[in-house]
N, C-alpha and C positions, 0 to 999 in steps of 0.2 A: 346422822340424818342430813340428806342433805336440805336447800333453802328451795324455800319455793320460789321461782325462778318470776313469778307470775305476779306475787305479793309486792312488788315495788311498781310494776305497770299500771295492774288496777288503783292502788292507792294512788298513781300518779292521775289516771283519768278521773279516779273519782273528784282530785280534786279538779282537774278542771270540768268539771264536772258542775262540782258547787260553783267555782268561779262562773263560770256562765252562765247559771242559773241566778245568781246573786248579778249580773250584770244587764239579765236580762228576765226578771219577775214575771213576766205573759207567759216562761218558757213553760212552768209549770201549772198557768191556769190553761193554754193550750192541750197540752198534754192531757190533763183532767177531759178534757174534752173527749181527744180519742180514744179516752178513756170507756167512756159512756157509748162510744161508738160502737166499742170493742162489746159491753156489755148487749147490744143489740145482735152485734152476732151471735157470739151465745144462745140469748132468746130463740134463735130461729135455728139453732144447731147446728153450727158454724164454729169453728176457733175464733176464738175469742180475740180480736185485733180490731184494734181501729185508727183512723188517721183522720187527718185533719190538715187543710192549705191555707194557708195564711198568707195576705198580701197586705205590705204598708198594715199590718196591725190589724186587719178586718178577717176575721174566716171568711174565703170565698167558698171553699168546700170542703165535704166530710167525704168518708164513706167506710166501710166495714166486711170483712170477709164474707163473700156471699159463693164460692168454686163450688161448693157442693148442691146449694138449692139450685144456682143458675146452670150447672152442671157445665162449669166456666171455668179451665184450670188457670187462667189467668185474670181472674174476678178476686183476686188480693186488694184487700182494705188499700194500700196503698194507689193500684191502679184506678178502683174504684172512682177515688178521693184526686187521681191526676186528671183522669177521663172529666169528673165533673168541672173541676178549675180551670180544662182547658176550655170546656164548653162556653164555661159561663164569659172564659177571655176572650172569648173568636178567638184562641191561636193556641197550635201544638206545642208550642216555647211556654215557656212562666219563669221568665227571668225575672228577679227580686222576688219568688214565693220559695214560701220554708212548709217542710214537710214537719208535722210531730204525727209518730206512728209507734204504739205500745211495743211491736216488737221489730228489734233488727232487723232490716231489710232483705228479703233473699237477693240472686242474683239476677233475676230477671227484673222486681221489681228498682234494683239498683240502675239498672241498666235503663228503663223507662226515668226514672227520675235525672240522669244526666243528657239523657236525649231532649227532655223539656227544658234543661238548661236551670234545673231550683237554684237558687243560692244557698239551701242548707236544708238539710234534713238533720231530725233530732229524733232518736229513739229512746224507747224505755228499757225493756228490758233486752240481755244478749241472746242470740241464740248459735247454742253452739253447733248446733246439726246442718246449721243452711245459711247465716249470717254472712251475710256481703261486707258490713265495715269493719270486719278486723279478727271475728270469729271463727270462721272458714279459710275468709280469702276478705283483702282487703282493696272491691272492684274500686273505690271513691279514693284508691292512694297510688293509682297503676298512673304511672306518668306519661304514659304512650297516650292515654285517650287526651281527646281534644277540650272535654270540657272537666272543671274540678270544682267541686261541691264541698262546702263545709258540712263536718257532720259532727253531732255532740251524740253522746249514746248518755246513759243509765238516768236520766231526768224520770223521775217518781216508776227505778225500776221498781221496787218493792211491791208498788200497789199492781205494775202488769204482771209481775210471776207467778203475785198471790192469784193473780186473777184466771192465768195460765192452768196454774197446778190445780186450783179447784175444778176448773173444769175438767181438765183428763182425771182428774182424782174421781167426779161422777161420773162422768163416760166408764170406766175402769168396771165404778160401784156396778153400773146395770149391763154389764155386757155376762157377770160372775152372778147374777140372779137367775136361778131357776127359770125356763120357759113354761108357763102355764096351760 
């Protein structure tokens, strides 16, 4: 049999992983945060995602998958959550703000968060179908683009996957029940 080629990378990230979370303790109460965002989506029937922008240690803004009520394909928790932090700055840029967002970035939302210029986005959990930092394609490692974002991935993945799977796991449950 052969090694799994994969098992040295992830244990590599995971540990920096810990190291940054152990170097930086708000990563994981921020997180907690878009966390509860995420659970708001849900509520209202929505994938389950949320973010959250942090400036100098303060949440300026949240926000939560809303594409389907707002009938918005580009109303992703992340944008949501840029749209309000730019608001709240007067300005399109949010140089020194850090994104935390339950899950890996797609690539448009990747592409909006280095146009504002963040200094770091942190996700929870990966996703393998549409992930921007390293999953699909890695937009925040391309060295042609003009600006470079730190980004940490798996910070409390466990609680976003669980929170992922449950909900496609009810969506699933009531789509396989009898119409009445």
């Amino acid at each position: 049999m052969m090694p799994d080629p994969t098992s040295a990378a992830t244990h590599e990230q995971a540990t920096v992983v810990e190291a940054a979370v152990h170097a930086d303790p708000r990563a994981e109460a921020y997180m907690a945060l878009a966390l509860a965002q995420a659970q708001l989506a849900w509520e209202r029937g929505e994938v389950p995602v949320g973010a959250v922008v942090v400036k100098d240690g303060e949440v300026i803004a949240t926000g939560f998958n809303q594409p389907i009520g707002g009938h918005d394909p580009t109303a992703h928790a992340e944008i949501v959550a840029l749209r309000a932090a730019a608001e709240k700055l007067g300005n399109y840029r949010l140089p020194g703000c850090e994104l935390y967002v339950t899950l890996e970035p797609c690539i448009m939302c990747s592409g909006a968060m280095m146009h504002a210029r963040l200094a770091k986005v942190v996700y929870a959990a990966t996703d393998p179908k549409t992930g921007a930092c390293g999953s699909v394609v890695n937009l925040f490692d391309e060295q042609k683009l003009n600006h470079h974002t730190q980004v940490l991935g798996g910070v409390l993945a466990g609680e976003a996957s669980t929170l992922l799977k449950a909900f496609f796991a009810e969506r699933r449950a009531a789509s396989r029940k009898p119409v009445a």
